[in-house]
C-alpha positions as a Python dict, from the first residue, in 0.01 Angstrom:
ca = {
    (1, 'X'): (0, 0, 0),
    (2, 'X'): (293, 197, 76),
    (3, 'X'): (470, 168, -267),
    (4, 'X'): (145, 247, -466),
    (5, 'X'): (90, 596, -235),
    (6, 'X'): (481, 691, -346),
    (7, 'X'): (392, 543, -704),
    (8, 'X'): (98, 795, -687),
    (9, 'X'): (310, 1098, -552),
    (10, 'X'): (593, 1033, -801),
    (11, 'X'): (362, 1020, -1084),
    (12, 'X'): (215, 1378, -978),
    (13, 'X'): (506, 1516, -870),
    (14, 'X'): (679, 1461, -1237),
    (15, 'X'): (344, 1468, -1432),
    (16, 'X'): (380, 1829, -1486),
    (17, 'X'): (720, 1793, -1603),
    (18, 'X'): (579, 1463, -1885),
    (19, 'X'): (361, 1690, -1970),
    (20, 'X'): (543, 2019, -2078),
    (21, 'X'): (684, 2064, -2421),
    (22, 'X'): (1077, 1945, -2438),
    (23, 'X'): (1312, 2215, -2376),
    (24, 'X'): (1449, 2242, -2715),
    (25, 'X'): (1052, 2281, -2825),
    (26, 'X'): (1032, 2514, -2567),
    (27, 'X'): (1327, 2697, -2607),
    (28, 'X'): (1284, 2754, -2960),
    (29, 'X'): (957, 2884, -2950),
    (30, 'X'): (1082, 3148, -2735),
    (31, 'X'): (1326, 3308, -2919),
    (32, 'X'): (1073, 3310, -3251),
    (33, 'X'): (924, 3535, -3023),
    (34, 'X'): (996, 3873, -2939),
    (35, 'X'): (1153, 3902, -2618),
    (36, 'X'): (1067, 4155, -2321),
    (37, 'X'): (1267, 4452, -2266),
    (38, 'X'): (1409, 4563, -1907),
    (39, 'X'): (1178, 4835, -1953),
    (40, 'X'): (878, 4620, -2060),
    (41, 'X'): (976, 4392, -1753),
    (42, 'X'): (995, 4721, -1533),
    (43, 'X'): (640, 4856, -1611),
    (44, 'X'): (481, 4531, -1602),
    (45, 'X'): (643, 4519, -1209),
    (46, 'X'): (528, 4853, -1165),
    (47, 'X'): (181, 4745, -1314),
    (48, 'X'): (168, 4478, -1009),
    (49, 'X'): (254, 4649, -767),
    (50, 'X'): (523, 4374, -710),
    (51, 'X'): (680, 4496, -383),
    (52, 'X'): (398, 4566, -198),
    (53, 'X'): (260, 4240, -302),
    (54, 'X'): (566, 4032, -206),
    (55, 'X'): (644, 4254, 148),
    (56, 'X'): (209, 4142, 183),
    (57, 'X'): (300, 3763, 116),
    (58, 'X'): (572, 3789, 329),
    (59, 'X'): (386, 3926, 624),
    (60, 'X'): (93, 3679, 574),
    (61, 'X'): (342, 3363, 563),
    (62, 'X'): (502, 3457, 911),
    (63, 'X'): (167, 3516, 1046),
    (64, 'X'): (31, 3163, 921),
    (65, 'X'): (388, 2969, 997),
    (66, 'X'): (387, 3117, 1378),
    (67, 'X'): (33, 3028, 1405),
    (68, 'X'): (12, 2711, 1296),
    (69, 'X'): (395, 2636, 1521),
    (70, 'X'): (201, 2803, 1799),
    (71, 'X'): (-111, 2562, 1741),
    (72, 'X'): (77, 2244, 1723),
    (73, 'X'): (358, 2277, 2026),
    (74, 'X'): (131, 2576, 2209),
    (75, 'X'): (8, 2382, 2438),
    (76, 'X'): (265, 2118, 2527),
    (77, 'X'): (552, 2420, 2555),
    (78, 'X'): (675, 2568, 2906),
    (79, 'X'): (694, 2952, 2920),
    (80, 'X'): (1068, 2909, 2877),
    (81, 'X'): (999, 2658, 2578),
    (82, 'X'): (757, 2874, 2424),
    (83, 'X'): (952, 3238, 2445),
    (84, 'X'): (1276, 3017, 2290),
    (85, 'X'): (1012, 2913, 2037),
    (86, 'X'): (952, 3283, 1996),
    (87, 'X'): (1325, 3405, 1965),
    (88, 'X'): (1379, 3135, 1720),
    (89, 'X'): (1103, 3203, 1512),
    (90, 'X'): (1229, 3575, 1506),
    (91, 'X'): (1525, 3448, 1396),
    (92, 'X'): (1425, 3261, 1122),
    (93, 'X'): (1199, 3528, 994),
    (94, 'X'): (1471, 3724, 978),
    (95, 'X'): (1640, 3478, 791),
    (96, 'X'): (1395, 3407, 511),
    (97, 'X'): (1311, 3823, 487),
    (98, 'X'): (1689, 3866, 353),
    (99, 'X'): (1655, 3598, 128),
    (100, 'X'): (1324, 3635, 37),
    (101, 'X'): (1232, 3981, 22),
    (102, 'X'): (1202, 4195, -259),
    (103, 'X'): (1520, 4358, -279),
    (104, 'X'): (1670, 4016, -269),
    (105, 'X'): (1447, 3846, -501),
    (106, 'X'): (1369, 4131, -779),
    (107, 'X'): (1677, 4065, -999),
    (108, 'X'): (1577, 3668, -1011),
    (109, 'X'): (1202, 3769, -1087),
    (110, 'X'): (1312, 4073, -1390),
    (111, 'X'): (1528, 3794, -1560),
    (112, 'X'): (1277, 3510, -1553),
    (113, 'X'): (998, 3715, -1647),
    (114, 'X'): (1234, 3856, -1942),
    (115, 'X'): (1310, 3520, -2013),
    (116, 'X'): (980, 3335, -1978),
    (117, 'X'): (737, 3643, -2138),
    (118, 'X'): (708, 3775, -2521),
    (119, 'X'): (732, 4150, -2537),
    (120, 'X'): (403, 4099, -2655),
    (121, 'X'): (289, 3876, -2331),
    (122, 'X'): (401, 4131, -2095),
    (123, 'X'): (256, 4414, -2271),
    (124, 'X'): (-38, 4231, -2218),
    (125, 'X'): (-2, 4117, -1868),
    (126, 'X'): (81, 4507, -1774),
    (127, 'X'): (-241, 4621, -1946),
    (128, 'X'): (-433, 4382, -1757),
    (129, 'X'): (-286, 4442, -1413),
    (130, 'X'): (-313, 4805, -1500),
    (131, 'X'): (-689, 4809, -1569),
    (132, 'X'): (-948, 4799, -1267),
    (133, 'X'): (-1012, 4454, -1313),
    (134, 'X'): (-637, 4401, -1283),
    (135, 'X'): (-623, 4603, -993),
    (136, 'X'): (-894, 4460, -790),
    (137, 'X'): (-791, 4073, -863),
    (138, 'X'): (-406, 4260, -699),
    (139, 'X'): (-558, 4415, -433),
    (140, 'X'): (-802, 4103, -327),
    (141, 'X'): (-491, 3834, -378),
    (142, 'X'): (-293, 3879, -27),
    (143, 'X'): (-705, 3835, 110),
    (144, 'X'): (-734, 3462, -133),
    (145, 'X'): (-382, 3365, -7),
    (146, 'X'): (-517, 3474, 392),
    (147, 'X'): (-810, 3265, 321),
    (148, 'X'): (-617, 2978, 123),
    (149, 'X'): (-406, 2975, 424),
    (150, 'X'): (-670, 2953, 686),
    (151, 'X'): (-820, 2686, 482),
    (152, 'X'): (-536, 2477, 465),
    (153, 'X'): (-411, 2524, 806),
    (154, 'X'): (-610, 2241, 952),
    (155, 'X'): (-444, 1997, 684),
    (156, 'X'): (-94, 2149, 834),
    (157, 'X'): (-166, 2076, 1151),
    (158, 'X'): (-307, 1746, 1142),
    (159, 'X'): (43, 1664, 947),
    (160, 'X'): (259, 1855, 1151),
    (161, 'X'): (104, 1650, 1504),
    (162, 'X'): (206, 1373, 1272),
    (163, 'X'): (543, 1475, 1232),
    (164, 'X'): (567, 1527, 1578),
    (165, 'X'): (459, 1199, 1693),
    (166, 'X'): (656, 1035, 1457),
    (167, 'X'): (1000, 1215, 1612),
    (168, 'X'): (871, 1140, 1961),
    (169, 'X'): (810, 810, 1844),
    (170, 'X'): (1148, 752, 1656),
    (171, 'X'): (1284, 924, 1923),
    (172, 'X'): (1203, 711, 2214),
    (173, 'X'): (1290, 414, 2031),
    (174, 'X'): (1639, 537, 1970),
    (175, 'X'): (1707, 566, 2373),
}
């Protein structure tokens, strides 16, 4: 039963992959097509507001990861197990805002989306996210990740009580 689960996560896992055109397709097709200019790249960025929206992600991911750490060891933590909880939680926030923020990742995002988009793809893309309609779906997305989030957290936590009992587990055997 074990092997056909794995079998069955393999097969997703990669069936993206199967499925996309082979790299050479892929790559040619690309450069028949006009590419995006730094400055097409820039207003589309602009057009999205990108910052805010990544500093908005950012926030909403530290919220949901100390919440749901909070929910699964809250209850079994000392006050001295919890506030160490706390520091190192600060700690690793701190950690993945460096690497993850906007001034770290906005190079990696202008060069993909140069390298991924047409000229006339992100021409289109900036329109879009420049009309109302574009506007409203940018301003509503950190509220569908916030609700995404709260509906997956009770998935989370079942798996991270899991996880837990499994190390406690493991780790009672191993003394």
């Amino acid at each position: 039963m074990r092997r056909i689960g794995l079998s069955l996560a393999l097969l997703f896992a990669f069936a993206p992959a199967i499925a996309a055109e082979p790299p050479a397709q892929a790559a040619a097709a690309q450069a028949a097509a006009e590419s995006a200019s730094a400055a097409d790249v820039d207003r589309l960025l602009q057009a999205m507001d990108m910052k805010a929206m990544m500093a908005g992600m950012m926030q909403q991911m530290g919220a949901a990861q100390e919440k749901m750490l909070a929910d699964a060891f809250g209850n079994d933590l000392t006050e001295d197990k919890r506030k160490q909880m706390q520091e190192a939680m600060a700690a690793s926030n701190a950690i993945i805002q460096k690497h993850l923020s906007w001034d770290a990742l906005e190079p990696i995002v202008r060069k993909v989306y140069a390298q991924v988009f047409s000229k006339r793809e992100v021409q289109a893309m900036t329109a879009f996210y420049a009309s109302p309609e574009g506007a409203s779906i940018l301003k509503k997305a950190p509220q569908a990740m916030a609700l995404t989030m709260q509906e997956i957290q009770p998935v989370m936590l079942s798996a991270m009580q899991e996880v837990k009992t499994a190390i406690e587990q493991q780790a009672a055997g191993a003394k």
